[in-house]
Structure formats: structure tokens, C-alpha cells
DSSP file (Angstrom, degrees, kcal/mol; ACC not computed):
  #  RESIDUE AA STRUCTURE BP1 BP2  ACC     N-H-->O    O-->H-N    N-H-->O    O-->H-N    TCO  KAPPA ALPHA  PHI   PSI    X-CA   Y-CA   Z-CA
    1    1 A X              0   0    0      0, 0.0     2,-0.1     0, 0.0     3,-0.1   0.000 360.0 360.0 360.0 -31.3   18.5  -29.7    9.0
    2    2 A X        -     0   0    0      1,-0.1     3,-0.1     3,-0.0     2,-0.0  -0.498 360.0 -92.6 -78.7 150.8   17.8  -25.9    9.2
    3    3 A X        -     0   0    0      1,-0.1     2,-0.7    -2,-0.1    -1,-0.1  -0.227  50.2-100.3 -62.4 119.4   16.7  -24.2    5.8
    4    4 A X        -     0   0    0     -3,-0.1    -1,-0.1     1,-0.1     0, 0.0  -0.421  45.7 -96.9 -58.6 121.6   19.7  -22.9    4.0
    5    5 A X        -     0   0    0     -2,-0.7     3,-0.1    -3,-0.1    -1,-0.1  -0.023  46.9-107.2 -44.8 119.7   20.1  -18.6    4.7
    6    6 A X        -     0   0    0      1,-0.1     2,-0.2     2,-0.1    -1,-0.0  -0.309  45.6-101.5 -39.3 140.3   18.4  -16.7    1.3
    7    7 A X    >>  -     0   0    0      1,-0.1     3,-2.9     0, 0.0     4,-0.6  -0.574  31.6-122.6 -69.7 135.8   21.7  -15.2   -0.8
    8    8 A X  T 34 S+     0   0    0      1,-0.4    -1,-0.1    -2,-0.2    -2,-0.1   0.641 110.5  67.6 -76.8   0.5   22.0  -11.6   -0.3
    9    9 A X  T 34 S+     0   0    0      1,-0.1    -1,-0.4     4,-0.0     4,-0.0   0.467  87.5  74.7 -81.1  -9.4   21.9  -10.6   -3.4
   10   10 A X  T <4 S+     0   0    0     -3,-2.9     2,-0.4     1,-0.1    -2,-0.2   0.923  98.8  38.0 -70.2 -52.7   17.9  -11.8   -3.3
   11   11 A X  S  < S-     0   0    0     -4,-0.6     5,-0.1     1,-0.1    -1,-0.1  -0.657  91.9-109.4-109.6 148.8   16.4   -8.7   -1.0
   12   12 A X        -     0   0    0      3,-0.4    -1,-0.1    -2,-0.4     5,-0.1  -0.076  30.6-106.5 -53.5-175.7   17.4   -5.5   -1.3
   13   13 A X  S    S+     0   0    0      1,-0.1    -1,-0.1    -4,-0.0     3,-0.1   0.737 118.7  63.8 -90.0 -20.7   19.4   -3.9    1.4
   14   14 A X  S    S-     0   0    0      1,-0.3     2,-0.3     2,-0.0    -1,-0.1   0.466 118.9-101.4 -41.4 -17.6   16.1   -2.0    2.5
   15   15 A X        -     0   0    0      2,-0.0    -3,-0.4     0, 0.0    -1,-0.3  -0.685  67.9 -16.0  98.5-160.8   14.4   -5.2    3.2
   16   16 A X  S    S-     0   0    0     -2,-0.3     2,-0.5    -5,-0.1    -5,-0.1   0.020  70.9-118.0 -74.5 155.4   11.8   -7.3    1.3
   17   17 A X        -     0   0    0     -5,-0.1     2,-0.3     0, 0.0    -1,-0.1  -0.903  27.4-161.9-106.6 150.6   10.0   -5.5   -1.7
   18   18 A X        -     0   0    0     -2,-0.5     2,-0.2     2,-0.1     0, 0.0  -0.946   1.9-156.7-137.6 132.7    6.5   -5.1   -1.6
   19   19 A X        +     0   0    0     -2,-0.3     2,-0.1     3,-0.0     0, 0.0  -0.460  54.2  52.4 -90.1 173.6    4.1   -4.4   -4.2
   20   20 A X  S    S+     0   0    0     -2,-0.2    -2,-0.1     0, 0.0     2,-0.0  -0.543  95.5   3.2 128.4-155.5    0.9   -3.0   -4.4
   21   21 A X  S    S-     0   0    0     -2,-0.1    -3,-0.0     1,-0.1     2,-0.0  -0.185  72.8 -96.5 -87.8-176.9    0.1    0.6   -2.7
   22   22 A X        -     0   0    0      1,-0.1     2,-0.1     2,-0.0    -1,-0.1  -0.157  30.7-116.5 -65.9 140.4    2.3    3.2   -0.9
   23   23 A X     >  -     0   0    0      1,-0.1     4,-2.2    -2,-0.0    -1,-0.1  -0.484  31.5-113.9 -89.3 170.3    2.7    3.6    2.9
   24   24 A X  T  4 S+     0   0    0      2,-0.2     7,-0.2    -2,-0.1    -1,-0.1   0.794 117.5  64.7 -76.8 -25.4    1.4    6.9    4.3
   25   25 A X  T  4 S+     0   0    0      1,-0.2    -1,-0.1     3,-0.1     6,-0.1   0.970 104.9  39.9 -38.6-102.2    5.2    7.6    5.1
   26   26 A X  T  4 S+     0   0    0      1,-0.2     2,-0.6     2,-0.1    -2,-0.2   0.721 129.5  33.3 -25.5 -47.1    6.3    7.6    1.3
   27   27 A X     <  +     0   0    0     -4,-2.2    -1,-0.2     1,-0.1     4,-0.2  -0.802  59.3 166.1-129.4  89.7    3.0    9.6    0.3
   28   28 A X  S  > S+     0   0    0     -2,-0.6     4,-0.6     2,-0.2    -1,-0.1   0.333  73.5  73.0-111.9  29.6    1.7   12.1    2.9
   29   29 A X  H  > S+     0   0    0      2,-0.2     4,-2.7     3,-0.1     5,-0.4   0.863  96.7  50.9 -42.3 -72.3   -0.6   13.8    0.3
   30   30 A X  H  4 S+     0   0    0      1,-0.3    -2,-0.2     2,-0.2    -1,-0.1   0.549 114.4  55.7 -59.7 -10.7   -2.8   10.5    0.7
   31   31 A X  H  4 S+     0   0    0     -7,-0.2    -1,-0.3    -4,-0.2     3,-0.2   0.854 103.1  42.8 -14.4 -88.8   -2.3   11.5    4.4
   32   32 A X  H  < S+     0   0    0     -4,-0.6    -2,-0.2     1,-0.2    -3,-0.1   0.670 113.5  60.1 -73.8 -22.6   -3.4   14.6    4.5
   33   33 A X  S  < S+     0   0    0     -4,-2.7    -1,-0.2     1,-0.2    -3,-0.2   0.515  97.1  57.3 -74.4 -18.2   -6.5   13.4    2.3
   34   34 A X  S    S+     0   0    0     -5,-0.4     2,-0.3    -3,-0.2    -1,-0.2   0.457  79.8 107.8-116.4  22.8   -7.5   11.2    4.4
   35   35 A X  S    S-     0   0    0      1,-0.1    -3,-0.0    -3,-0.1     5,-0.0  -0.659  87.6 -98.7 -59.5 120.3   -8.0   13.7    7.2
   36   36 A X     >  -     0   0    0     -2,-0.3     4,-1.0     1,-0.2    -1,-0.1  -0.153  31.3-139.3 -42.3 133.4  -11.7   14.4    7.9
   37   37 A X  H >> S+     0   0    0      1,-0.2     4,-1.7     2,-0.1     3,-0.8   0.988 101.1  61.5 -78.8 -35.3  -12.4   17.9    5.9
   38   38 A X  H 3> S+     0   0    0      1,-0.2     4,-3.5     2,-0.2    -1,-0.2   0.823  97.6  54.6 -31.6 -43.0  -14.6   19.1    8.8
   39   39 A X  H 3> S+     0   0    0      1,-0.2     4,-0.5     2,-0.2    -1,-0.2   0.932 113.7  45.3 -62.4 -42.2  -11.5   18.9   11.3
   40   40 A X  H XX S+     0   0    0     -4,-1.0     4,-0.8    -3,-0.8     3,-0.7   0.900 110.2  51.4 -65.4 -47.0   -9.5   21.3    8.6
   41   41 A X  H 3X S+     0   0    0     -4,-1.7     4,-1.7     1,-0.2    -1,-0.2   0.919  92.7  89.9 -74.7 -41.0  -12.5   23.7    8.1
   42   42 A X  H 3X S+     0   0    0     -4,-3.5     4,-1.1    -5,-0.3    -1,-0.2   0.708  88.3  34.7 -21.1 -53.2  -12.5   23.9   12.0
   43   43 A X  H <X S+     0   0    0     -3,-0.7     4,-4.8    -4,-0.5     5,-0.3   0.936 111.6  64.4 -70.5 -45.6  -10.1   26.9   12.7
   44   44 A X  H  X S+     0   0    0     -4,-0.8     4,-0.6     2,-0.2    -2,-0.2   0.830 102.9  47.2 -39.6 -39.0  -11.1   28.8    9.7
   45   45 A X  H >X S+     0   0    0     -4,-1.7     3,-2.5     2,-0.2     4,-0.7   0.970 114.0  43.7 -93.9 -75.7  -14.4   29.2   10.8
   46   46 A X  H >X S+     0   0    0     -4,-1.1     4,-0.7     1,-0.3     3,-0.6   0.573 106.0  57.1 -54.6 -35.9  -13.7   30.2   13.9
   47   47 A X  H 3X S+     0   0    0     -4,-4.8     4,-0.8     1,-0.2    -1,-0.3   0.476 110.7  54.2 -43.5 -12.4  -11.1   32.4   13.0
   48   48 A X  H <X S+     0   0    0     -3,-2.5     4,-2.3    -4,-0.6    -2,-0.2   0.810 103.4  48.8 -71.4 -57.9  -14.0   33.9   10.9
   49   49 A X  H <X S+     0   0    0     -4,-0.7     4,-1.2    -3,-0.6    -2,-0.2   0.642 108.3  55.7 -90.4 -19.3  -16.4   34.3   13.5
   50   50 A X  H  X S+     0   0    0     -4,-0.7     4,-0.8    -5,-0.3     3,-0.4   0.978 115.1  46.9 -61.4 -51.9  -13.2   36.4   15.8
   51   51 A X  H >X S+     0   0    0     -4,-0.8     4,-3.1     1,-0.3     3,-1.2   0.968 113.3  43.3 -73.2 -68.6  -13.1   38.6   12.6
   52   52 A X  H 3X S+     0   0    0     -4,-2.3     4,-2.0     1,-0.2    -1,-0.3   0.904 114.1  48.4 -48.1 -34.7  -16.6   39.1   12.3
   53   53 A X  H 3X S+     0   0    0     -4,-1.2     4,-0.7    -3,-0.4    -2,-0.3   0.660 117.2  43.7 -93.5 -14.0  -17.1   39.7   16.2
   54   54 A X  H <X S+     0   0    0     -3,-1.2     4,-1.0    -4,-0.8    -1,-0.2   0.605 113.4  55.3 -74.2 -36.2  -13.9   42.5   16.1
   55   55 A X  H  X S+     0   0    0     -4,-3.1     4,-1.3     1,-0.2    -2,-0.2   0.980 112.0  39.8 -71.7 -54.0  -15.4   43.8   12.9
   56   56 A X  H  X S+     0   0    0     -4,-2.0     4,-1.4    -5,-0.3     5,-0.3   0.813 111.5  55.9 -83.8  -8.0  -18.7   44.4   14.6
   57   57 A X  H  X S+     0   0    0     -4,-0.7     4,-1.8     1,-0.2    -1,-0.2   0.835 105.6  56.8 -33.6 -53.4  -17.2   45.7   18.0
   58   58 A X  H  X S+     0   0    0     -4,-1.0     4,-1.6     2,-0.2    -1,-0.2   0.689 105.9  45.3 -69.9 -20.8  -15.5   48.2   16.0
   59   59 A X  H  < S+     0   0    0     -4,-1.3     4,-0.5    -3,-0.2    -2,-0.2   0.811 110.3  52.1 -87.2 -33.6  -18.6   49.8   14.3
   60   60 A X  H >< S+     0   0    0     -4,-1.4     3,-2.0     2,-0.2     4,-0.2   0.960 117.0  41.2 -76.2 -32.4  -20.6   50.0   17.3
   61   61 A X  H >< S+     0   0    0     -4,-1.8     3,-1.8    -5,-0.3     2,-0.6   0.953 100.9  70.7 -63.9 -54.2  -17.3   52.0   19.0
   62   62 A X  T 3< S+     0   0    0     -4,-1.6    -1,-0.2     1,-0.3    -2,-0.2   0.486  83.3  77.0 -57.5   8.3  -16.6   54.1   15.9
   63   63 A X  T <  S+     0   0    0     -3,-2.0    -1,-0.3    -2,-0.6     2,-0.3   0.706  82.2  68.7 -75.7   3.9  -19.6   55.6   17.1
   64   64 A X  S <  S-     0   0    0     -3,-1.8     3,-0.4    -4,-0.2     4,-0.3  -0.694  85.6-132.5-104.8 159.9  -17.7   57.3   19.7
   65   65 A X  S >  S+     0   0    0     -2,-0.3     3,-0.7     1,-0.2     4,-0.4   0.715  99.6  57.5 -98.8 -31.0  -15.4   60.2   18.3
   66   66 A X  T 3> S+     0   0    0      2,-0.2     4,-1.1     1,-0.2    -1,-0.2   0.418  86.1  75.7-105.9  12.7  -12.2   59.1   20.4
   67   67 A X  H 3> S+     0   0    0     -3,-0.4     4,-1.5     2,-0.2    -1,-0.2   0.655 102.8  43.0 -19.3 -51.4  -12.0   55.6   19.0
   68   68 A X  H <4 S+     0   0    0     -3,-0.7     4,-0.5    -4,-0.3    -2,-0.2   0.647 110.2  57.7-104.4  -2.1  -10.7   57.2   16.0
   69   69 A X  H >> S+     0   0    0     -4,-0.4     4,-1.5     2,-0.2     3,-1.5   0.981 111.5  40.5 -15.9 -85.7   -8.5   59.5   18.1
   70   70 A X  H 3<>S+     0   0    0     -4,-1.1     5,-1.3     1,-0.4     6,-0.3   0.888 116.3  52.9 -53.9 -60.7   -6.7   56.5   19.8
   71   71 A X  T 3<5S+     0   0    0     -4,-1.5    -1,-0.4     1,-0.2    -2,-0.2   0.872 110.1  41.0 -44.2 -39.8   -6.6   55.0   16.8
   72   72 A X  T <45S+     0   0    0     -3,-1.5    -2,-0.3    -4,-0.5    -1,-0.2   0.925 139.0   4.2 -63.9 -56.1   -4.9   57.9   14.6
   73   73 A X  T  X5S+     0   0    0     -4,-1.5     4,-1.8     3,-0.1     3,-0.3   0.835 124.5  51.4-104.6 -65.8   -2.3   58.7   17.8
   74   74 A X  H  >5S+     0   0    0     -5,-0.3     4,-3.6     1,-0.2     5,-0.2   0.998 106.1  51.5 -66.1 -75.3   -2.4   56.7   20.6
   75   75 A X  H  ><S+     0   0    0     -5,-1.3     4,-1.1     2,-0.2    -1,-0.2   0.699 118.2  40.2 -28.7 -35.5   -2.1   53.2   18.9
   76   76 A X  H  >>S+     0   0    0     -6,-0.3     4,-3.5    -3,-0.3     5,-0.5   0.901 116.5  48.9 -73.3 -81.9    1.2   54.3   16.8
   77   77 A X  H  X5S+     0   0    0     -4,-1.8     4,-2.4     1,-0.2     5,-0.3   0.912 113.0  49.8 -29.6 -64.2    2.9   56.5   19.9
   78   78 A X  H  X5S+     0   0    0     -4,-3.6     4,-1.5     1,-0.2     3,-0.5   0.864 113.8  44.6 -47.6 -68.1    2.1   53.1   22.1
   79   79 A X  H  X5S+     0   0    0     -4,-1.1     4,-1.3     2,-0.3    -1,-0.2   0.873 117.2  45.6 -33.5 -59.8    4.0   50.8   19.1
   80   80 A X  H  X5S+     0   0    0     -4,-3.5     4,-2.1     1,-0.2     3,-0.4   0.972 115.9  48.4 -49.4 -43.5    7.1   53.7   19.0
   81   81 A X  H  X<S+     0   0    0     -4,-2.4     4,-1.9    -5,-0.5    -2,-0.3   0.903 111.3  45.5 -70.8 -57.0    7.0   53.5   22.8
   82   82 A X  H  X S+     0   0    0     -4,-1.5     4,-0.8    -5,-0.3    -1,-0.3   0.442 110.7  57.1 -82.7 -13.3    7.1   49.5   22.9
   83   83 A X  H  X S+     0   0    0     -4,-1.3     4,-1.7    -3,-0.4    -2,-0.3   0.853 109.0  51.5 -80.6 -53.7   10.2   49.7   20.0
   84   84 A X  H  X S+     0   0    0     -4,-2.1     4,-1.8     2,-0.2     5,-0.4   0.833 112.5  36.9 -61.7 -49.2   11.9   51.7   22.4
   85   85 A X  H >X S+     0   0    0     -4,-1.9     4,-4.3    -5,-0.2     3,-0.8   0.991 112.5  55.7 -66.2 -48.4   11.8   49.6   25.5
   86   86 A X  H 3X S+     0   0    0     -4,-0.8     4,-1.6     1,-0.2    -2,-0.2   0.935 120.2  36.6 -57.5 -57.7   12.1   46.3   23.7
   87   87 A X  H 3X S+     0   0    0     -4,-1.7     4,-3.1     2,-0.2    -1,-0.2   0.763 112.8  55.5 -24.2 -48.1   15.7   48.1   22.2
   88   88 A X  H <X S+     0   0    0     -4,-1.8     4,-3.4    -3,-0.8     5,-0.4   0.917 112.4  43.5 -84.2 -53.8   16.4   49.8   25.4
   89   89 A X  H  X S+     0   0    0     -4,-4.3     4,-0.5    -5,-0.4    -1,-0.2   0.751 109.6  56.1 -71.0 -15.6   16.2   45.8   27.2
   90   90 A X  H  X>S+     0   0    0     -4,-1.6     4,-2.6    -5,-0.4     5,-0.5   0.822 108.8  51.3 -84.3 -47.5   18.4   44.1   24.4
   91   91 A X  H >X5S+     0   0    0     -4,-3.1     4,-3.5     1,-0.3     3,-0.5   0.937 115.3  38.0 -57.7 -66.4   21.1   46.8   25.2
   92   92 A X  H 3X5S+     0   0    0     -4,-3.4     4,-3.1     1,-0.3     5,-0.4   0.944 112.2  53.3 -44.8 -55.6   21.1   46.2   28.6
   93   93 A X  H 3X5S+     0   0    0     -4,-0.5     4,-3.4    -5,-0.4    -1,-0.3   0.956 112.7  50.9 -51.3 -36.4   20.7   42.6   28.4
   94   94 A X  H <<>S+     0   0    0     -4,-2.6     5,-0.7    -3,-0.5    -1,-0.3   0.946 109.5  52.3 -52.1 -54.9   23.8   42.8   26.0
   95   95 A X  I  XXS+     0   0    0     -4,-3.5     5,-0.8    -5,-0.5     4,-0.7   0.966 107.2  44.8 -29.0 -68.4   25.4   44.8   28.6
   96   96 A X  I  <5S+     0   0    0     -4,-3.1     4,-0.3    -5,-0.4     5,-0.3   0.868 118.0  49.3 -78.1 -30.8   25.0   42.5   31.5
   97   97 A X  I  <5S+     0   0    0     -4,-3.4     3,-0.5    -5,-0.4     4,-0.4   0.553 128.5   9.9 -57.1-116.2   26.2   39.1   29.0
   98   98 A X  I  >5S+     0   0    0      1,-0.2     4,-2.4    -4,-0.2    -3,-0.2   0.438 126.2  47.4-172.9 -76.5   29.3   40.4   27.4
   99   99 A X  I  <<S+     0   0    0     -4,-0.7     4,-0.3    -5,-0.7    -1,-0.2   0.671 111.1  44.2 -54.6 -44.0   30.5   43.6   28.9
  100  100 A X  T  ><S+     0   0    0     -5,-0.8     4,-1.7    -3,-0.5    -1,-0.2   0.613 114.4  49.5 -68.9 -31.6   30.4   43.0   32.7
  101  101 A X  H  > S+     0   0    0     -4,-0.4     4,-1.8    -5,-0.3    -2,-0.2   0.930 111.2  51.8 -86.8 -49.5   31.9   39.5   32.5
  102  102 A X  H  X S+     0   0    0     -4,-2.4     4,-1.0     1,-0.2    -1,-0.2   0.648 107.3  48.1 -77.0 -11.5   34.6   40.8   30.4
  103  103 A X  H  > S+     0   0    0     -4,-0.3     4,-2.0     2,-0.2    -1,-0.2   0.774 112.2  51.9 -35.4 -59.7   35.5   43.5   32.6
  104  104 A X  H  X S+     0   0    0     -4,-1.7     4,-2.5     2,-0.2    -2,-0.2   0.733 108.1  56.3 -35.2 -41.7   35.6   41.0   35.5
  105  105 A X  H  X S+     0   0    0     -4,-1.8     4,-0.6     2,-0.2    -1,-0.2   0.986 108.7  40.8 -53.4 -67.9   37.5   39.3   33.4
  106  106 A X  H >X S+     0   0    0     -4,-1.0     4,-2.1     1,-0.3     3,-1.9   0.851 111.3  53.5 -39.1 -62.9   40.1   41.8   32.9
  107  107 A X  H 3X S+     0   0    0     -4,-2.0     4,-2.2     1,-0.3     5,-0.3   0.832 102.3  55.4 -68.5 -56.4   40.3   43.0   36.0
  108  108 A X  H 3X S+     0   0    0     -4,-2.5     4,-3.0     2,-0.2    -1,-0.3   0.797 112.7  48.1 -57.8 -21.7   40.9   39.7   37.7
  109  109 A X  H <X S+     0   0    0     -3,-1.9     4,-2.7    -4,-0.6    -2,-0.2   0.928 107.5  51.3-100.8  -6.0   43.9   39.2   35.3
  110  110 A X  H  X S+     0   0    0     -4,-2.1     4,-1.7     2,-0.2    -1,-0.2   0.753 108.7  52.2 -59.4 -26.1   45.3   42.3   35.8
  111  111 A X  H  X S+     0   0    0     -4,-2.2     4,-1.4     2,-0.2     3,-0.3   0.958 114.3  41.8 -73.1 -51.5   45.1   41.7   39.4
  112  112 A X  H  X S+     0   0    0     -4,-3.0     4,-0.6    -5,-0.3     3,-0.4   0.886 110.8  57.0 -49.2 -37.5   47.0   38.4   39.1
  113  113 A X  H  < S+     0   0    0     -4,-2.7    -1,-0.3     1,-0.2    -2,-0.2   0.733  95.0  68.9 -94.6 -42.3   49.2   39.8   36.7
  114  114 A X  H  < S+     0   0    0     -4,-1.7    -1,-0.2    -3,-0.3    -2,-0.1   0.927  92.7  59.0 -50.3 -46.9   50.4   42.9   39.4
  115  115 A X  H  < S+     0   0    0     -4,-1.4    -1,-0.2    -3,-0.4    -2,-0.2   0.972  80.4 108.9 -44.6 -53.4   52.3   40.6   41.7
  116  116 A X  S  < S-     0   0    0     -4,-0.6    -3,-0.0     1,-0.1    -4,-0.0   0.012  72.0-123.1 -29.8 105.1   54.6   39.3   39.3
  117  117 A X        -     0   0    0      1,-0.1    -1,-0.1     3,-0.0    -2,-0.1  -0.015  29.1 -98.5 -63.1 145.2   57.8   40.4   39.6
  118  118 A X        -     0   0    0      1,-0.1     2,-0.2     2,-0.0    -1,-0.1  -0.385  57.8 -85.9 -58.3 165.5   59.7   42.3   36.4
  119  119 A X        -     0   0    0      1,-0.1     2,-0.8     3,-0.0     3,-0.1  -0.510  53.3-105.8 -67.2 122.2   62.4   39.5   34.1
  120  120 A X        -     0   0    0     -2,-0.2     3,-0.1     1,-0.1    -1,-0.1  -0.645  47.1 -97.1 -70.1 110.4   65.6   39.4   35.9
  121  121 A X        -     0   0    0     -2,-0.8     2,-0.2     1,-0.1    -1,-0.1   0.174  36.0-101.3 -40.8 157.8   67.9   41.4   33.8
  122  122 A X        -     0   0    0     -3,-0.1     2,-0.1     1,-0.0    -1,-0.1  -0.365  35.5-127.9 -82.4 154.0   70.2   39.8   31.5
  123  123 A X              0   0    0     -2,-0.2    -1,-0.0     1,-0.1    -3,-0.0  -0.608 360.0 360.0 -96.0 150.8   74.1   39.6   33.2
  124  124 A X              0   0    0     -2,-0.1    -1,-0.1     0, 0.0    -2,-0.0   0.335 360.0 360.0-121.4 360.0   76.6   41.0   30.5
């Protein structure tokens, strides 16, 4: 009495086929297009308005003469100075992984390894 099972050779292995348009999956152009453009324009413009408010922050200092000092000197020296630590704290960190543990290492098998009595000479 139940409806004989469709031959498999009828549907794809993907499942049924479907005509007509595209899921947002397959096409995520048609996606991204149907994103409000306001929501998109959103960062830009603020990122705009950071720029603008940095730009004028910086004219009203450059009136002062050691603004461009700091700038010229300081700002580089601080950058060398902050390349140096960051180096200074991968060596060490490198150190304390790798170097100490494998010392430890050593050293524990050397210890086991002292007891150990010499290979009994061979009888001739």
C-alpha cells in the first residue's frame, strides 16, 4: 500500500533541484548588496571625523616649538627603545621555553645515568 521509493537515479545526490534564483550561500555578492549602504558608510565616516579631529589637534600644538622636537627625536628614540625591549623579551622568553627545560633535562639524565655501573668485562 505505501507509494513505491523514487529510483535513485531521479535526484541528484545533492538533493532535489530547484530552479529559479540563487541562495545567498551560492552568491554572497547578492549578500553583501543587500546590506543597507548606510551601515557600510558607518565606520568610514567616523574614521573620518578621528582623522579630522587628530589633524586639527596637531595644528593647534604645532604652535608650540617642542611638538616638532618630540616629533623629530623623541617619537623615533621611543620606537628604537620599544624594538629593543620587545627583542630583549623574545630572547628571554626563548630562553626560559627551550634552554632551561633542556638543561633540566640533561642534567636529570646524567644524574640517572651516574649510578650505573661500567659493562662487565668480557671473560677470555
Amino acid at each position: 500500500t505505501a507509494p513505491a521509493p523514487a529510483p535513485a537515479a531521479a535526484q541528484p545526490a545533492h538533493g532535489p533541484r530547484r530552479e529559479g534564483r540563487r541562495s545567498a550561500v551560492q552568491c554572497p555578492a547578492s549578500a553583501a548588496a543587500a546590506r543597507p549602504r548606510a551601515l557600510l558608510a558607518l565606520p568610514a565616516a567616523s574614521l573620518l571625523l578621528l582623522l579630522l579631529r587628530l589633524l586639527l589637534l596637531f595644528i593647534l600644538l604645532l604652535r608650540f616649538r617642542l611638538v616638532i622636537l618630540i616629533l623629530l627625536f623623541l617619537f623615533p628614540l621611543l620606537l628604537a627603545l620599544l624594538l629593543v625591549l620587545f627583542l630583549v623579551a623574545r630572547l628571554a622568553l626563548l630562553i626560559l621555553l627551550f634552554v632551561v627545560p633542556f638543561r633540566a633535562a640533561t642534567a636529570a639524565a646524567a644524574a640517572t645515568a651516574a649510578p650505573r655501573a661500567p659493562p662487565a668485562a668480557v671473560a677470555t
